[in-house]
FIBA-939228 format. One record per residue: x, y negated, z negated of N, C-alpha, C in turn. Coordinates in steps of 0.02 Angstrom, whole numbers, plus 50000, padded with zeros to 5 digits. Example, Ala and Ser with C-alpha at 12.3 -4.5 7.8 and 13.67 -1.06 7.14 Angstrom:
REM residues 2
506605028449610506155022549610506605016549610506425011249646506845005349643506454999849606
//
This chain:
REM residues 363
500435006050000500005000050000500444993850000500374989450057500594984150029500534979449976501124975049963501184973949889500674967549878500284962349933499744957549938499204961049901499014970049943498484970549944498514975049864499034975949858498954981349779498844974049729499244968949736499284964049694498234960949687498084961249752497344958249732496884962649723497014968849722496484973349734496304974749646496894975649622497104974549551497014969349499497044963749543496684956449519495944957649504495604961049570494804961649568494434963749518494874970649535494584978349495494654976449397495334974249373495394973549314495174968049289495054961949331494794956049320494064957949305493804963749329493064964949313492754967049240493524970449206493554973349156493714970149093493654964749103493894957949035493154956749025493134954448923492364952648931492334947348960491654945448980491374939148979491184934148917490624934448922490354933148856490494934548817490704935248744491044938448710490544938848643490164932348650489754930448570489024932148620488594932448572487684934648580487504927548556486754927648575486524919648533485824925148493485884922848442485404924548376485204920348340484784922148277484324916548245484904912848191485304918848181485484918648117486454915948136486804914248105487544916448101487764920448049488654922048046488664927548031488964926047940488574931747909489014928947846489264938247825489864939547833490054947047806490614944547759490284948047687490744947547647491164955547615491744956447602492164959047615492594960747536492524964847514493004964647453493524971747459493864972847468494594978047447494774978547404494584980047340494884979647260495664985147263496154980147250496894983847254497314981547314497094978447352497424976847441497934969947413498374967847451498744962047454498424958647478498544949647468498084946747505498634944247574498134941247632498274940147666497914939547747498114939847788497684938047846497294945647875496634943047867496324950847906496014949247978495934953148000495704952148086495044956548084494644954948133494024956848139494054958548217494264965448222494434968148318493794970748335493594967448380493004970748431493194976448475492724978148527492834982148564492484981048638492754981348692492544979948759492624983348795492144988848811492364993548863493054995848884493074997548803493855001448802494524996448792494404991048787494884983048762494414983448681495204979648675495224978048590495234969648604494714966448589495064961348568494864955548492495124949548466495024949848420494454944748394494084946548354493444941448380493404936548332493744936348275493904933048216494284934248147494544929748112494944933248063494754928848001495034930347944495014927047885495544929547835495424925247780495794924747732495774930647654495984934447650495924938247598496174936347527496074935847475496394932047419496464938047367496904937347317497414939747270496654945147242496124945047236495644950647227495184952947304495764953447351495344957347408494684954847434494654948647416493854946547455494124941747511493614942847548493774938247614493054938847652492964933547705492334928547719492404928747810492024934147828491974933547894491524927747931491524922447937490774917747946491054912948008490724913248067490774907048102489774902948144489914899648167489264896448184488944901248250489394906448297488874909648350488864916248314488354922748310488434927648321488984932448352489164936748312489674944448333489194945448389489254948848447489134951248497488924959148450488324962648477488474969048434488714975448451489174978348392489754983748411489744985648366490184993048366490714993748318491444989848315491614986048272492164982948246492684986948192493324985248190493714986748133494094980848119494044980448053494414974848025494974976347979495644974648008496094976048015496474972847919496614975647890496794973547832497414969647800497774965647768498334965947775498854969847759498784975047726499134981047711499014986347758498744984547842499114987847901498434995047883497834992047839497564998847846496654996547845496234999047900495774995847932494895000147898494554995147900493914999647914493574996647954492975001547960492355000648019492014998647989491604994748033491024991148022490424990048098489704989448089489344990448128489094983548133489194981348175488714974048179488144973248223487464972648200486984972048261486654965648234486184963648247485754959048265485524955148158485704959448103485894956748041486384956948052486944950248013487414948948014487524944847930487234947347892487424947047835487184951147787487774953347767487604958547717488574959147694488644961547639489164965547599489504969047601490024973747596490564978547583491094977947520491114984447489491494984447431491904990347444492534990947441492824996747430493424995747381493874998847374494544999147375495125001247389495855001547385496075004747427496585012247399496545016447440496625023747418495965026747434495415024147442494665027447461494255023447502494525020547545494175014447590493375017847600493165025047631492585026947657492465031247603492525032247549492135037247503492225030747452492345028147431492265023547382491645017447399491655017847485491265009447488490735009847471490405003747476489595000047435489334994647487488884998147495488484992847561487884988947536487794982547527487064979447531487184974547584486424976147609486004971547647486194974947723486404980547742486514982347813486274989447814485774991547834485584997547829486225001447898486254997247940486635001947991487565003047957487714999647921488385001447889488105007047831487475005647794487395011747774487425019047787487145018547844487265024847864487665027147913488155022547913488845023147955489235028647887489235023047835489685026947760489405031547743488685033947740488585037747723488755044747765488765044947829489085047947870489835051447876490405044947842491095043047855491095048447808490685047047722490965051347676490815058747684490245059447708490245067947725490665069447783490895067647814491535069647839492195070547814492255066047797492805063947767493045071847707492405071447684492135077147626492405084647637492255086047705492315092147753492545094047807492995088547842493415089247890494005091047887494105091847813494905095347824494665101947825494205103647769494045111147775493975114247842493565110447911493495113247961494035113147978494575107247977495135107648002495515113848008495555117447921495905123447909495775128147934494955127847937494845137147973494965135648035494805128948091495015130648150495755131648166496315130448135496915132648122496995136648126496645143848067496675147448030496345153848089495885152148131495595155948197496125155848247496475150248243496935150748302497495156548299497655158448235498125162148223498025168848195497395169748203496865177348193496965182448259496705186048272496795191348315495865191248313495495189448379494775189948390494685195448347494035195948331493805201348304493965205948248494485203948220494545206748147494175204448115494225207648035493645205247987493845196047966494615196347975494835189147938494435184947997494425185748052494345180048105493775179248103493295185048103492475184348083492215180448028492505181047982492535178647893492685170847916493155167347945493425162747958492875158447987492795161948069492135160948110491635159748070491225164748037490725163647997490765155747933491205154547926491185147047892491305143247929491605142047969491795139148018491125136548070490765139948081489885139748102489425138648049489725138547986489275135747923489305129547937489975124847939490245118247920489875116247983489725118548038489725116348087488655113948090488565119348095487605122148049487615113348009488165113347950487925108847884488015100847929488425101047961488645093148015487815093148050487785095848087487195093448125486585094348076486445095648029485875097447987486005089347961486395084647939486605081247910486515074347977486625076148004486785072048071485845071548089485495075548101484935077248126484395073848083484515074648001484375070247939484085062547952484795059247979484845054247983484575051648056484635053348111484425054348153483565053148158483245057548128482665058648126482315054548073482515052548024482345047147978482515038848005482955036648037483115029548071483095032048161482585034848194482805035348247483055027248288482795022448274482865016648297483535013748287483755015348246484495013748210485115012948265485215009548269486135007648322486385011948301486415014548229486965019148193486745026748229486085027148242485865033548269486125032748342485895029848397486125027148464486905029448462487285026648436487945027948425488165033648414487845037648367488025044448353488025050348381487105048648429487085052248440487445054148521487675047048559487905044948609488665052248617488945050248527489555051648549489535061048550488885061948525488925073848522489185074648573489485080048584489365082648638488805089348657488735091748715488065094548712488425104548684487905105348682488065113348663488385118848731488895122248707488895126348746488655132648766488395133448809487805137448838487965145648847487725151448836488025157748839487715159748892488205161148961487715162549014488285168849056487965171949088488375179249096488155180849162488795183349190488585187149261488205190449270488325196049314487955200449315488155206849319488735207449302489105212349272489165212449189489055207649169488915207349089489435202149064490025200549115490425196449080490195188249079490775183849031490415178649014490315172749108490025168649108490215166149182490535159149146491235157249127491315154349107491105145249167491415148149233491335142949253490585138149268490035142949236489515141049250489295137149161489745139949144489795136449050490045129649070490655128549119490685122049103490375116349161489905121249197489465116849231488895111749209488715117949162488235116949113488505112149084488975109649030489295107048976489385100749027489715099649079489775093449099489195088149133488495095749148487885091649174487685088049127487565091449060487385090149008487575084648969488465079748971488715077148944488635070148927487975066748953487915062148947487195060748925486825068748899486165067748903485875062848840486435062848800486235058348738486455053648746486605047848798486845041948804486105038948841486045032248792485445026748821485765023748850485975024348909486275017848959485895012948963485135009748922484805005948922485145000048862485475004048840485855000548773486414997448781486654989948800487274990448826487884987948747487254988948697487764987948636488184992948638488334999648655488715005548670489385005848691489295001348734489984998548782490584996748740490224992348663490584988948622490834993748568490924999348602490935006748547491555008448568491835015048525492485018448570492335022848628491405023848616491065030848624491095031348683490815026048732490715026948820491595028148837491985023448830492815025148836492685031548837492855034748775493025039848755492755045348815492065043848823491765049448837491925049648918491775044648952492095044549026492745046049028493225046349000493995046848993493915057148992493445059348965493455064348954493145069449001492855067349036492185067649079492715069249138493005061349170493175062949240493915066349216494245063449195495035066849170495155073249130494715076449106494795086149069494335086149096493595084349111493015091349107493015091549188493275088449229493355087249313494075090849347494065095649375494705096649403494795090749447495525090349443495875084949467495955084549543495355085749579495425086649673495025080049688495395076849738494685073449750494115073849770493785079749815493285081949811492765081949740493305085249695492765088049628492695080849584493335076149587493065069449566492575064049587492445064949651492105061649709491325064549679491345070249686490685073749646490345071749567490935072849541490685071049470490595062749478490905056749498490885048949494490295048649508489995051849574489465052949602488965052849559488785058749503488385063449471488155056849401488725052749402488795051649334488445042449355488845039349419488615032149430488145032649451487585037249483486935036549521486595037149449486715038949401486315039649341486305033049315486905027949339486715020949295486575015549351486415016849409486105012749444485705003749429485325006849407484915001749362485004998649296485615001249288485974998349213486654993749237486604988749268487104985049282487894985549242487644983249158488294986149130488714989449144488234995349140488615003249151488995002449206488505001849240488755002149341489504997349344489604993549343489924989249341490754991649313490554993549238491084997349217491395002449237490845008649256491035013949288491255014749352491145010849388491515011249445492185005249468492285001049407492944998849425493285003349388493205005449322493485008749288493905017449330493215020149359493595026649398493895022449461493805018249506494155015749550494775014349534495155010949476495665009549445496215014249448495795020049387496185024949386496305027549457496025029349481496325032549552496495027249604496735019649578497145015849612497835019349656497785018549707498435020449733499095017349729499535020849719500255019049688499995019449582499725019649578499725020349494499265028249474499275031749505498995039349497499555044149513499505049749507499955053549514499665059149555499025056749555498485062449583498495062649667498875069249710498775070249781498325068449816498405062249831497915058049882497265056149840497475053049801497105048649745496625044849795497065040549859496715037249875495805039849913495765044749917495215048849939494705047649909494805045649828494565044449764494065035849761494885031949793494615025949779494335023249835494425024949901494065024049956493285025349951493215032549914492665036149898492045030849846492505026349793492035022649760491925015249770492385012449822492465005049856491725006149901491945010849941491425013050008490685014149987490675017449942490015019849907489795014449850490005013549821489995006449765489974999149736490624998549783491004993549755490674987549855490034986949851490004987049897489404979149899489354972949964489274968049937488484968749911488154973849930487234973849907487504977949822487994979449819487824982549715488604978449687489134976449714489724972849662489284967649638488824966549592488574959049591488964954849559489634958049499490024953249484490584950549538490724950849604491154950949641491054945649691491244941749714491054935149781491424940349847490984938849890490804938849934491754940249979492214934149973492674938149985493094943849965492994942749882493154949349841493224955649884492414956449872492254962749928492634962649969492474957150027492604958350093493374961450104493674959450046494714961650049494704969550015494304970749976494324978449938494234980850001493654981550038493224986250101493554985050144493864979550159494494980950212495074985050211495304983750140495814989950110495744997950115495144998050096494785004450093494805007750158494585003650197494325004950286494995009050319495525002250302496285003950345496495011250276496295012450235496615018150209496145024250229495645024750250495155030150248495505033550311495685032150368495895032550429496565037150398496845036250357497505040550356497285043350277496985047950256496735052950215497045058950229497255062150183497535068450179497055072750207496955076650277496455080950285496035079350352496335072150366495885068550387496355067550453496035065250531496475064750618496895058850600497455056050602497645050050608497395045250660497505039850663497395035650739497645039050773497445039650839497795040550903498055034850926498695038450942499245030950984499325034451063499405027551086499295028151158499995022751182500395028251207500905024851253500965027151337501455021851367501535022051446502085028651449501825032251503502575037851491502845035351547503375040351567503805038551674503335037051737502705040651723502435041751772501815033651768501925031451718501625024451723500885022551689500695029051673500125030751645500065029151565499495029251561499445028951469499185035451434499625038051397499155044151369499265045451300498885048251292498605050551205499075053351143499175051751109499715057651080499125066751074498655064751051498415071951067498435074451125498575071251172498725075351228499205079751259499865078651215500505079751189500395085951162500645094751193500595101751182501455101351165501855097251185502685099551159502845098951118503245102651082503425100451007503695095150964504215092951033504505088551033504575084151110504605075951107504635072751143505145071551169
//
């Protein structure tokens, strides 16, 4: 690629991916108060999140008893946030549409120690954090502890069998909360980030059909995401989960990526956010010269051409486009798989002819 067209194409695509807006307009402004009993004082930061960017949306002052005063005159945009401590050690926090309410913790127990008034959605963020927190090493151990079993002995069964307890007690716990605040951001969020179950489905010889397991698992992978919600974006969760989606659950061909981008952006059509993200975002990655992937460009031709196109870029002017789809155009022509141009030169005899017309091996 030339170095004009990598330099603007790159301008476009990542330029799409910075927030905009950054603040919401609401009734209220923000008052979060903040205590750390045990922390040093000093400067804390309040990091947002932007479709996979960190950036920082405000900070304050912490004093010699750990309190500090998140407050300015517009509204937090709403997300998950972490606020960064001065002893280099952070917690989460949920911000939606209340923007005042409390936190108490201290430090050595930031999420089993804290105390929430006035935010039901940080409530049941902590209340969440600590039953994890509670039982994730335990799962930690037995899945360890399976890895280094031999299938089917009694230890690995024994193992298994708690191991599918902890797992039973998470979603029983998860489902709780769920079903009691279905309206809840904290629910939206949670339930955004499951992943779906894996499915037991078998040939017809009796063995497992694994590849039809992870057909299943990747149709499935987005069935708990409200793309109607674009507070989500401001999560780790959509990142996370597209990162996972096209890069492990997608073999790395461009065919099978072309398929899945496919499967996954016709689903957010009508969700501008989404759309928007998702297809600069996979266009990016399979930028040519910054992939490693054999004819990547197949990839990004595939979502300029189909996408990135002037009736759906609506964040993009008019020449934007017009320099991507030109790029695209002159690269589609030389695709791995694909006829090159035909060149046409004069030979002795005065004529013009084809290089396909050319049976010698050499000229």
């Amino acid at each position: 690629m030339r170095p004009f067209y990598l330099l603007f194409t790159i301008l476009i695509l990542a330029g799409n991916l910075l927030p905009g807006a950054l603040f919401g307009q609401g009734q209220k402004s923000p008052h979060i108060s903040i205590q750390v009993v045990g922390m040093q004082p000093g400067k804390a930061y309040l990091i947002g999140l932007f479709e996979g960017q960190q950036f920082r949306a405000d900070s304050a002052r912490a004093d010699a008893e750990g309190r500090m005063l998140f407050q300015r005159d517009e509204p937090y945009e709403a997300g998950l946030y972490y606020v960064w401590l001065p002893d280099k050690m952070a917690i989460q926090i949920l911000i939606d549409k209340d923007q005042e309410f409390v936190l108490k913790s201290r430090t050595g127990a930031l999420a089993s120690a804290m105390e929430v008034e006035g935010s039901l959605e940080n409530e049941l963020l902590y209340r969440n954090l600590k039953f994890e927190e509670q039982y994730s090493a335990e799962a930690m151990e037995l899945s360890e502890r399976l890895q280094k079993l031999a299938p089917e002995t009694p230890e690995y069964l024994e193992a298994k069998a708690k191991l599918d307890d902890w797992v039973a007690r998470r979603r029983a716990h998860l489902e709780e909360l769920f079903t009691q605040y279905p309206n809840a951001f904290f629910t939206k969020y949670k339930k955004a980030g499951q992943n779906p179950d894996v499915r037991e489905v078998f040939k017809e010889d009796g063995a497992l059909d694994t590849a039809l397991q992870v057909y299943y698992y990747r149709r499935d992978f987005w069935q708990d995401v409200d793309f109607s919600d674009p507070r989500l974006l401001r999560t780790p969760v959509i990142t996370n989960k597209l990162q996972r989606y096209v890069k492990e659950l997608t073999i790395q061909h461009p065919d099978s990526i072309n398929a899945a981008a496919k499967f996954l952006v016709d689903q957010v059509l009508d969700y501008p956010e989404y759309y928007k993200y998702f297809v600069n975002w996979i266009a990016l990655q399979y930028q040519p010269t910054k992939s490693t992937l054999m004819d990547s460009e197949a990839v990004f031709v595939f979502m300029v051409q189909n996408y990135f196109t002037r009736e759906r870029a609506f964040w993009s002017d008019s020449l934007q486009t017009w320099a991507i789809q030109k790029r695209a155009e002159e690269m589609a022509a030389s695709l791995v798989g694909k006829q090159a141009p035909d060149v046409r030169a004069q030979g002795p005899d005065g004529k013009y002819h084809s290089i396909y017309e050319i049976e010698a091996p050499y000229i």
